[in-house]
C-alpha positions in Angstrom: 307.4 237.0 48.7 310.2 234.0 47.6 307.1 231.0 48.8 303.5 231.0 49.9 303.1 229.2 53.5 299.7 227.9 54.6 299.0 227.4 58.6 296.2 224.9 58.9 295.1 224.0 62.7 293.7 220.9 63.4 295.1 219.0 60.9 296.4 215.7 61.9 293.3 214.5 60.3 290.0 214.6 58.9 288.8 218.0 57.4 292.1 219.8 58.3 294.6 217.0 56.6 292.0 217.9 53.7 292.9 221.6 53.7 296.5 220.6 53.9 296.8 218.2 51.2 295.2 220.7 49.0 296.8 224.0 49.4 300.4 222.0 49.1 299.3 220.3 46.0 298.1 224.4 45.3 302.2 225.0 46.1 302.2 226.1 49.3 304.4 224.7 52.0 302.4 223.8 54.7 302.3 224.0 58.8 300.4 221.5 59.9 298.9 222.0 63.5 297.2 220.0 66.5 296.5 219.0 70.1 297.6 215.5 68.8 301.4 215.6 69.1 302.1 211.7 67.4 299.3 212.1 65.2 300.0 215.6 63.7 304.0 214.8 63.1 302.4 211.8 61.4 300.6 214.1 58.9 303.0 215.7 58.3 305.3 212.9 57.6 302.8 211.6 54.9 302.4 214.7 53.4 305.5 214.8 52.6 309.2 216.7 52.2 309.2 220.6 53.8 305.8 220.4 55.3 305.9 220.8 59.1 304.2 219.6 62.0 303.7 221.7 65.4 301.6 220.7 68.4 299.5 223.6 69.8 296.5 223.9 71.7 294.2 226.5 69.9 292.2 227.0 73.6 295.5 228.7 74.1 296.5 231.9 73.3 300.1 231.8 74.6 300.8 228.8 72.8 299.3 230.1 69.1 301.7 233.2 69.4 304.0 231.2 70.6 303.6 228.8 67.1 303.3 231.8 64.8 306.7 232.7 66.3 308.3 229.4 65.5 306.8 229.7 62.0 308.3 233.1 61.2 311.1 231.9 62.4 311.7 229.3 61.0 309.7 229.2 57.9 308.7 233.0 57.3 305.4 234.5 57.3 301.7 233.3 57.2 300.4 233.8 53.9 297.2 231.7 54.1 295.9 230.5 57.5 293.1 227.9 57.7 290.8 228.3 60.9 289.9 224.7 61.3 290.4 223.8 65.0 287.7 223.1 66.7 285.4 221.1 69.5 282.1 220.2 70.3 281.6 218.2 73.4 277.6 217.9 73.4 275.8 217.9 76.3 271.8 218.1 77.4 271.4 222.0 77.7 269.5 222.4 81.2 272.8 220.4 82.3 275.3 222.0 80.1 278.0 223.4 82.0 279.6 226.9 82.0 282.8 225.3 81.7 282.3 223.3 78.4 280.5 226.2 76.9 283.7 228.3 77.8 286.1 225.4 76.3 284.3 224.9 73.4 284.2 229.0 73.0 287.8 229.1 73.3 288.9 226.9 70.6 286.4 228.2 68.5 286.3 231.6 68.9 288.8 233.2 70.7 291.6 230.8 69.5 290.0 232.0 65.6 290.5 235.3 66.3 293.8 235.2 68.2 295.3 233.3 64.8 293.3 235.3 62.7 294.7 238.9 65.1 298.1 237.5 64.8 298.7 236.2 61.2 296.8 239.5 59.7 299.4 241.7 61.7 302.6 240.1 59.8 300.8 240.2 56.4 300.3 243.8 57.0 304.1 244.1 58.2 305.0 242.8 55.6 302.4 244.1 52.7 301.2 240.4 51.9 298.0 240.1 50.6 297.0 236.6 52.1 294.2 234.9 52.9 292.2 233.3 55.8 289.7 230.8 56.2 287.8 229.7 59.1 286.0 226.8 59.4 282.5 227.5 60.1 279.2 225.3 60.0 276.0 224.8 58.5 275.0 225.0 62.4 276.0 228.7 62.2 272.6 228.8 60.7 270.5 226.0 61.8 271.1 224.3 65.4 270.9 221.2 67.3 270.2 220.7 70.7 272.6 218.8 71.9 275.3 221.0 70.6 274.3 224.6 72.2 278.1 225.6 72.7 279.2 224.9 69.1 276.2 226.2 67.5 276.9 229.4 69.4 280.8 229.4 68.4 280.1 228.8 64.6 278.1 231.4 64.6 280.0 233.9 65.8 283.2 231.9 63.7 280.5 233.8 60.9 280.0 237.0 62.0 284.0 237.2 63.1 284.6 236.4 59.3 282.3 239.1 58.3 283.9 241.6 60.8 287.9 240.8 60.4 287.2 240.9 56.5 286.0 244.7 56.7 289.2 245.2 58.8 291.2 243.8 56.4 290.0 244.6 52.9 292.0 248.0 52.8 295.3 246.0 52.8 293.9 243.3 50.8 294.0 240.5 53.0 290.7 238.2 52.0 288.9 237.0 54.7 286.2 233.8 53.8 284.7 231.0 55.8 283.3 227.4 54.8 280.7 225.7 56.6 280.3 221.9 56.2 277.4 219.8 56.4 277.6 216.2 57.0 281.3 215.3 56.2 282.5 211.5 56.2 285.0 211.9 59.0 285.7 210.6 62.5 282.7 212.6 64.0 280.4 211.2 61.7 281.4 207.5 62.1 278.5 207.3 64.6 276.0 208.0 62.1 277.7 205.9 59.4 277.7 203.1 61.7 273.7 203.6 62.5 271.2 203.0 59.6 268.8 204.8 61.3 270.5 207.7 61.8 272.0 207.7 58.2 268.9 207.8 57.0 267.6 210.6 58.9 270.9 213.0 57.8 270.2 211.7 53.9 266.7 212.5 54.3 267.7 216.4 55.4 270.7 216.1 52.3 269.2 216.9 48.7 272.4 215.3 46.8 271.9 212.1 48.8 275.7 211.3 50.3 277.7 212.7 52.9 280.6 214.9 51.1 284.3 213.7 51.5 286.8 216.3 53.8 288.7 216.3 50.7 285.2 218.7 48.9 286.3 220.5 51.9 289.5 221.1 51.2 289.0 222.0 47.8 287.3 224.9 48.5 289.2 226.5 51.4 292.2 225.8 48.5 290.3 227.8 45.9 289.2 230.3 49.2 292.8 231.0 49.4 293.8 231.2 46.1 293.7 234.1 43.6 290.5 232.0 41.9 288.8 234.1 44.8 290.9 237.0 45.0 287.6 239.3 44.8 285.8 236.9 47.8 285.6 238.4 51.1 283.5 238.2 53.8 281.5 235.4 52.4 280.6 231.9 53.9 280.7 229.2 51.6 278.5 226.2 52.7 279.3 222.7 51.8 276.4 220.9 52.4 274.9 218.8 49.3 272.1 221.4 49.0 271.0 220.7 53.1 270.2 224.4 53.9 268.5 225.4 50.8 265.8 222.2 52.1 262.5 223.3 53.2 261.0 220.3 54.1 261.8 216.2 54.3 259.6 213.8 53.2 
C-alpha cells in the first residue's frame, strides 16, 4: 500500500470537514464528499494540496459506486471511509410522511451500507486492512419526537456497525461508529441562538458545553488509526457525559 486514502461524505462542513482535517493531518489524502457542489470543492480547496472534492448524493446508490469508481481510478483504493452523511428533516409524527422517513432512511442507511458494501469489497481485493466509521448518534439510544426518521436511521447506522464489523473482522477490516451529542455546528445554531433552549441541552450535558466537530474528528481519526487497531464493532459516544445522566435538576 504506497498512501492511505480516507473517503469522508458530507464533508463540505461541519462535523465531516472535522473528520477531514484530521485524518489528513493523520497523513492520509483525503476525498472529500457532498450534495453541496461549490461548497465541498471549497473544502477541499482550504484543505489544501492533493485532497479532492467530489459531489455525490449519498440517497443515491448509482452515484456512490459511481464515486468509489472515480476514486480508484484516480486516486486508488479506500483505505478508511468515514460514514458521515446524513439528514434529518423533523416533522410532527402523526403527520410524518412516508416519504421523508424513506429520504431520511436512504441517506442514512442504505447510502451507509452501500459505501460501507462497496469500500469493504476493494480492501478485501486488495488485502487492505482499513477502517470504517459511521457517524451514529446519541439518538441511536435515546430519541426525540420530532425526529422519528433519524432516530430510527442512527439506530440501525448502530446495529449495521455491529453487523458489517463481524463480516469483516476475518480480513481485518475494523468497523466502529461515533455518536455525537450536542455539537456546535450549523444544526445547532438554533439552540445557540435561544437561551432557553441552551439551557435546557446544558442542563441534560454533565461537562456543561457543547463539544466542537473538531472532538469529533479526533476520534473518528484515532477510530481509523492503528491507536484502535483492536476496536471493532464498538460505538463511541461523544457526548460530555449526556447518556450516562440519570436525572436534571
Amino acid at each position: 500500500m504506497t498512501q492511505k486514502i480516507a473517503l469522508v461524505t458530507g464533508a463540505a462542513q461541519g462535523i465531516g470537514y472535522a473528520c477531514a482535517e484530521a485524518l489528513a493531518e493523520d497523513g492520509y489524502r483525503v476525498v472529500l464528499s457532498d450534495i453541496q457542489q461549490d461548497a465541498v470543492m471549497a473544502a477541499a480547496e482550504t484543505l489544501g494540496d492533493g485532497h479532492l472534492g467530489m459531489v455525490c448524493d449519498m440517497g443515491d446508490t448509482g452515484q456512490i459506486t459511481a464515486m468509489f469508481d472515480r476514486v480508484e481510478q484516480e486516486l486508488g483504493p479506500v483505505t478508511a471511509l468515514v460514514n458521515n452523511a446524513g439528514i434529518a428533516l423533523p416533522g410532527n409524527f402523526l403527520d410524518y410522511s412516508l416519504e421523508n422517513f424513506q429520504k431520511v432512511m436512504d441517506v442514512n442507511v442504505t447510502g451507509v451500507f452501500a459505501a460501507s458494501q462497496r469500500a469493504a469489497r476493494t480492501m478485501v481485493e486488495n488485502s487492505i486492512e482499513g477502517a470504517i466509521v459511521n457517524m451514529s448518534s446519541i439518538n441511536a439510544v435515546v430519541a426525540i419526537p420530532a425526529i422519528p426518521a433519524y432516530c430510527a436511521s442512527k439506530g440501525g447506522v448502530m446495529q449495521l456497525t455491529k453487523a458489517m464489523s463481524l463480516a469483516l473482522a476475518p480480513h481485518n477490516i475494523r468497523v466502529n461508529a461515533v455518536g455525537p451529542g450536542s455539537i456546535d455546528t450549523e444544526m445547532m445554531a438554533g439552540v445557540n441562538a435561544n437561551p432557553e433552549a441552551m439551557k435546557m441541552a446544558m442542563s441534560r450535558t454533565p461537562l456543561q458545553r457543547m463539544g466542537s466537530a473538531r472532538e469529533i474528528g479526533d476520534v473518528v481519526a484515532f477510530l481509523a488509526s492503528e491507536k484502535a487497531s483492536y476496536v471493532t464493532g464498538e460505538t463511541i459516544y461523544v457526548d460530555g457525559g449526556r447518556l450516562g445522566l440519570n436525572y436534571v435538576c
